[in-house]
C-alpha positions as CSV (number, residue, x, y, z in Angstrom):
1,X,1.9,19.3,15.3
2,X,2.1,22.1,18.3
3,X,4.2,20.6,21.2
4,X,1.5,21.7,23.4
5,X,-1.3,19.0,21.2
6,X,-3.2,16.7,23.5
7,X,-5.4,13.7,22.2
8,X,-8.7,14.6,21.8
9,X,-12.2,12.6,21.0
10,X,-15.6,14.2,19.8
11,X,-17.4,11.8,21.4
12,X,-15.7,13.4,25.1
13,X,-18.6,15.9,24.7
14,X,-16.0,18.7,25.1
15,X,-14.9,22.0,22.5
16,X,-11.8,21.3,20.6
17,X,-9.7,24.1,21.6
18,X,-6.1,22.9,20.2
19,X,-3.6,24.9,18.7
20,X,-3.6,23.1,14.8
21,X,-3.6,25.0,11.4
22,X,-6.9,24.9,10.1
23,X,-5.1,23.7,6.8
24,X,-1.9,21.8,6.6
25,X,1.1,22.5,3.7
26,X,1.3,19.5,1.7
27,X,4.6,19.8,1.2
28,X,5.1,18.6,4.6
29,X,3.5,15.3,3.5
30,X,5.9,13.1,1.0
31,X,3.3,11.0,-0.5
32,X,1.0,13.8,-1.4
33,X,3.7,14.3,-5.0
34,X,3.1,10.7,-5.9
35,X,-0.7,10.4,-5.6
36,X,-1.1,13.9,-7.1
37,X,0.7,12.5,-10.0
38,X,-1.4,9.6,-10.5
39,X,-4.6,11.5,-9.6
40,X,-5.8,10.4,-13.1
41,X,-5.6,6.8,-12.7
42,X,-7.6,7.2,-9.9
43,X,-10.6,9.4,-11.6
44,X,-11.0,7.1,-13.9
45,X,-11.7,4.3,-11.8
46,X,-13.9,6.4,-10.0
47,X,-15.7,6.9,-13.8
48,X,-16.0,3.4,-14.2
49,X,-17.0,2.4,-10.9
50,X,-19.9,5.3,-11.4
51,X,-20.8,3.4,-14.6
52,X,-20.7,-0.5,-13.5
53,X,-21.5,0.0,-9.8
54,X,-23.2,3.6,-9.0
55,X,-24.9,1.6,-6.1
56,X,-22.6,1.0,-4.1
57,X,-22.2,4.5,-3.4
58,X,-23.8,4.7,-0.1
59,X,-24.8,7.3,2.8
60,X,-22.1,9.4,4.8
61,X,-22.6,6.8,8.5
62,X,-23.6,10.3,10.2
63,X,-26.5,10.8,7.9
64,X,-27.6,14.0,10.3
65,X,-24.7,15.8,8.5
66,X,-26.1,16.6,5.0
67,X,-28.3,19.3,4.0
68,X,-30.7,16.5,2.1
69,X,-28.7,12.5,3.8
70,X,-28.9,10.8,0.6
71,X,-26.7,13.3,-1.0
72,X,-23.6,13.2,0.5
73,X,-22.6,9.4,-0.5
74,X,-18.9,7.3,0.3
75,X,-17.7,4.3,-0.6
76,X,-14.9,3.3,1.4
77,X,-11.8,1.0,1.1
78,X,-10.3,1.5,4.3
79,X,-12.2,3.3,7.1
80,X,-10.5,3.8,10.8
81,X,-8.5,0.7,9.9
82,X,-10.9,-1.9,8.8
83,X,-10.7,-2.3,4.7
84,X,-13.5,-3.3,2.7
85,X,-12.1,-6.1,0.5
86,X,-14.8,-6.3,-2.0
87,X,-14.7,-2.3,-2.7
88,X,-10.6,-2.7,-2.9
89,X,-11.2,-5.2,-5.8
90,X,-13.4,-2.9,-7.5
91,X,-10.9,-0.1,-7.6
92,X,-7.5,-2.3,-7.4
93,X,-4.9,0.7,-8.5
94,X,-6.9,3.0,-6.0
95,X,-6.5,1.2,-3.3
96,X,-2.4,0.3,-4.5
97,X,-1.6,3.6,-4.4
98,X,-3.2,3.9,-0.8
99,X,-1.7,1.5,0.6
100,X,1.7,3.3,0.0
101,X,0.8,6.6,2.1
102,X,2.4,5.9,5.8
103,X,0.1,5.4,8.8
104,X,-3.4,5.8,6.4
105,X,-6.3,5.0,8.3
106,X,-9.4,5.9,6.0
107,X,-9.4,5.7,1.9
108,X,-13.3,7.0,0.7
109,X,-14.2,8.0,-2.6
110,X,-16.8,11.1,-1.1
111,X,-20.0,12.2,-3.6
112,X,-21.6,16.2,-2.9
113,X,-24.1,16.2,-5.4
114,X,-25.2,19.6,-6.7
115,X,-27.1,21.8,-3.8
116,X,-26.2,19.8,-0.7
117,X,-24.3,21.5,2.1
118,X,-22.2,19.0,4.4
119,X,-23.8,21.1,8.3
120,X,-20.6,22.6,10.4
121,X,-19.5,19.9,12.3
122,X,-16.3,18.4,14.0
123,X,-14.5,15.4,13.0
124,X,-13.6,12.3,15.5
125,X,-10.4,13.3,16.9
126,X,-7.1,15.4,16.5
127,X,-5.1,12.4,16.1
128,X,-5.2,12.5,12.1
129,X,-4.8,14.5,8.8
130,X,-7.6,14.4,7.1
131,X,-6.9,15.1,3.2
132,X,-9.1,15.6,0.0
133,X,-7.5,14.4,-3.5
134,X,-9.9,16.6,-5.7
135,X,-10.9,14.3,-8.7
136,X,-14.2,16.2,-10.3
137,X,-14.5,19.6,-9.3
138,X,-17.9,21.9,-10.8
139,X,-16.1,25.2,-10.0
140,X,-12.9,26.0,-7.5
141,X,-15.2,29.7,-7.1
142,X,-15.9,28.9,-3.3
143,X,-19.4,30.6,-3.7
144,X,-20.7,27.4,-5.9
145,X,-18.4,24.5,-4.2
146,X,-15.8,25.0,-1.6
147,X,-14.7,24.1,2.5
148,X,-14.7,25.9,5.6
149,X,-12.1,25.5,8.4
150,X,-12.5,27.4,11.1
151,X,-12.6,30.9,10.1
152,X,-10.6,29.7,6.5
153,X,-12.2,29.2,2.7
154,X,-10.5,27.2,0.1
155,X,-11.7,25.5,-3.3
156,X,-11.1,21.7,-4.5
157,X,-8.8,21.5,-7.4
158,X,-8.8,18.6,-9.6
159,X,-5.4,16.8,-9.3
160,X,-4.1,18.7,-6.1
161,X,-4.5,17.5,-2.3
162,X,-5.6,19.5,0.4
163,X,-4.8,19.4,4.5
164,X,-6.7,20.3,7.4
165,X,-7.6,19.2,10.8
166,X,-11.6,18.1,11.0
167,X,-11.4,18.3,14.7
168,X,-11.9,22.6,13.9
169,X,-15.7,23.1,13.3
170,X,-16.0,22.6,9.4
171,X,-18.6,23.0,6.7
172,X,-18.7,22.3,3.4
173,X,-20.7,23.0,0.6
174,X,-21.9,22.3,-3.7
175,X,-24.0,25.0,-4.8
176,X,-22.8,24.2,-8.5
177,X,-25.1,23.0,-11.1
178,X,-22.8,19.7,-11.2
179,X,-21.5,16.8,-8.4
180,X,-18.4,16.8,-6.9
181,X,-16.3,14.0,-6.0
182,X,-13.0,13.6,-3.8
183,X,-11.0,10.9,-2.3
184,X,-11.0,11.4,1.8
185,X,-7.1,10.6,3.1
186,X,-7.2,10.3,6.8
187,X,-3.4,9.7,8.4
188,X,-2.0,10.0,11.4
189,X,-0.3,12.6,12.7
190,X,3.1,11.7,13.9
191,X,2.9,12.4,17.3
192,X,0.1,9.8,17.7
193,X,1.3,7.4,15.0
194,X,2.0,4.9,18.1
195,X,-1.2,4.7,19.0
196,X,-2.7,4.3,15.5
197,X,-4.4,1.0,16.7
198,X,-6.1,2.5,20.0
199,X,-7.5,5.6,18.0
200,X,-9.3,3.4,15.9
201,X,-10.3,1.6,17.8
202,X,-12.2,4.2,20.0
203,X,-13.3,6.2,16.8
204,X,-15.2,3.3,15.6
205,X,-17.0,2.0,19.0
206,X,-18.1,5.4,19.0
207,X,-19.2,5.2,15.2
208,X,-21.8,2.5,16.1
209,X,-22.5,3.8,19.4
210,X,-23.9,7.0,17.7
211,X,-25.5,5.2,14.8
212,X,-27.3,2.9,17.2
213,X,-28.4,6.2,18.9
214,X,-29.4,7.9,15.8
215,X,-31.2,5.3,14.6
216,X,-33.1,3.8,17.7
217,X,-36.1,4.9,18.5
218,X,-36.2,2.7,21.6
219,X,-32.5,4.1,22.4
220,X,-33.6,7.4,22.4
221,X,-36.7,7.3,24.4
222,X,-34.4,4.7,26.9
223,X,-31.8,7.8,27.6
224,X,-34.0,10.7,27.6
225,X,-33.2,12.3,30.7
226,X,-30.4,10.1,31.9
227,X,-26.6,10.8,32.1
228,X,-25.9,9.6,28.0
229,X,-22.6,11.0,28.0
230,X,-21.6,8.4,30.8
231,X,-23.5,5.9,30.1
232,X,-22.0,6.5,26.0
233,X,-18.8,6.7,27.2
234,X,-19.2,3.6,29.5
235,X,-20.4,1.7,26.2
236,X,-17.8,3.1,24.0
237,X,-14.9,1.7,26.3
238,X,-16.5,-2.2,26.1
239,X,-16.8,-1.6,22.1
240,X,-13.0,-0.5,22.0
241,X,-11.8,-3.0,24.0
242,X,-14.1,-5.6,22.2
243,X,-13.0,-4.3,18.7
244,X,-9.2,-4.6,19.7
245,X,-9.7,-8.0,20.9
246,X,-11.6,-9.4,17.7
247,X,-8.3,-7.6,15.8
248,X,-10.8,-7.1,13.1
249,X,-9.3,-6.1,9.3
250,X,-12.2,-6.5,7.8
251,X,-15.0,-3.9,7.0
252,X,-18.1,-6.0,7.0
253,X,-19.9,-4.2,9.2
254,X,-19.7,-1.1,7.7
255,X,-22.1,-0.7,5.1
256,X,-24.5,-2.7,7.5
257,X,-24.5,0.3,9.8
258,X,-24.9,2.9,7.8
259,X,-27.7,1.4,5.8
260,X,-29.6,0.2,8.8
């Protein structure tokens, strides 16, 4: 982290303009070694879960992303805090190994299938790392399959991790004959480790608030031509402080919005 770092949200409506790397050394990151080293274990529940369960595989929640929506699929275990208890169970050694990586807020197993480009985009905030375990990789030439950062390419590699900050305007992209699938790490950076709870909180009021945007007709046509950035932001705070009151674990309501 630069000393000069301040908190920022996507959903503020404002450019993020910080001073982070647009990829992060790994080395800096102890756990990285360990789930690198068991990156195998974790394929090959993937491979099972593909054969026993390939439908629970569902849309990315900002479907607008994805060059075709139904191609870019997650299934999560823990997302901004909330766990999904039934896909933990599913994947038990997955989510073990996980649970050992300090301050994690998101675990997702994340599907590109072949000729589907994830649009440039930001992420929700600058308060996490967001990470990729590479675990079936068509080709590490960044022509065919590879990420943007910024003004940075790199490749997936099968069996190695890779760092960067999603708040920078990124792309990604499968041009390969073949899918590609990585884990998504998302933790904390340790300036804003303290406030782990509050960030998720926001992030996912503003999760639903979007979805319910995207997806309602009557919403849309309600807030053309008014202020939606207040009246969003007004929303957003009642969802946070509602979601920090419930104290919710659970991720029930996750699949619900992003297949409604």
């Amino acid at each position: 982290m630069t000393k000069k770092s301040t908190l920022w949200y996507s959903f503020q409506g404002s450019k993020y303009e910080g001073e982070e790397p647009s990829f992060y050394d790994t080395a800096t990151l102890p756990w990285v070694a360990e789930l690198e080293a068991n990156w195998t274990v974790i394929a090959a529940e993937l491979e099972t879960l593909l054969i026993e369960q390939e439908d629970s595989l569902i849309p990315y929640p900002s479907h607008v992303l994805a060059s075709v929506p139904s191609q870019w699929r997650t299934i999560a275990f823990s997302f901004w805090g909330l766990q999904n208890t039934e896909n933990c169970k599913r994947c038990p050694q997955t989510f073990a190994l996980l649970k050992k990586i300090p301050y994690m807020v998101s675990g997702i197993f994340s599907l590109l299938e072949p000729g589907t480009t994830v649009k440039p985009h930001r992420g929700d905030t600058n308060a996490t790392i967001r990470c990729h375990l590479g675990l079936s990789i068509p080709s590490e030439d960044t022509a065919l399959c590879g990420i943007k950062v910024g003004s940075k390419v790199q490749p997936w590699a099968e069996g190695k991790v890779m760092a960067f900050c999603d708040a920078h305007l990124h792309t990604a992209w499968n041009h390969s004959p073949s899918r590609r699938f990585v884990l998504i790490i998302d933790v904390m950076q340790p300036t804003y480790a303290n406030q782990m709870g509050r960030v998720c909180c926001q992030v996912m009021a503003s999760i639903y608030l979007a979805t319910a945007y995207q997806r309602s007709e009557f919403l849309r046509r309600y807030l053309r031509g008014k202020n939606i950035r207040f009246l969003f932001q007004k929303g957003l705070g009642l969802l946070a402080r509602l979601s920090k009151a419930l104290g919710q674990s659970e991720l029930p309501a996750y699949s619900k919005v992003i297949k409604a």
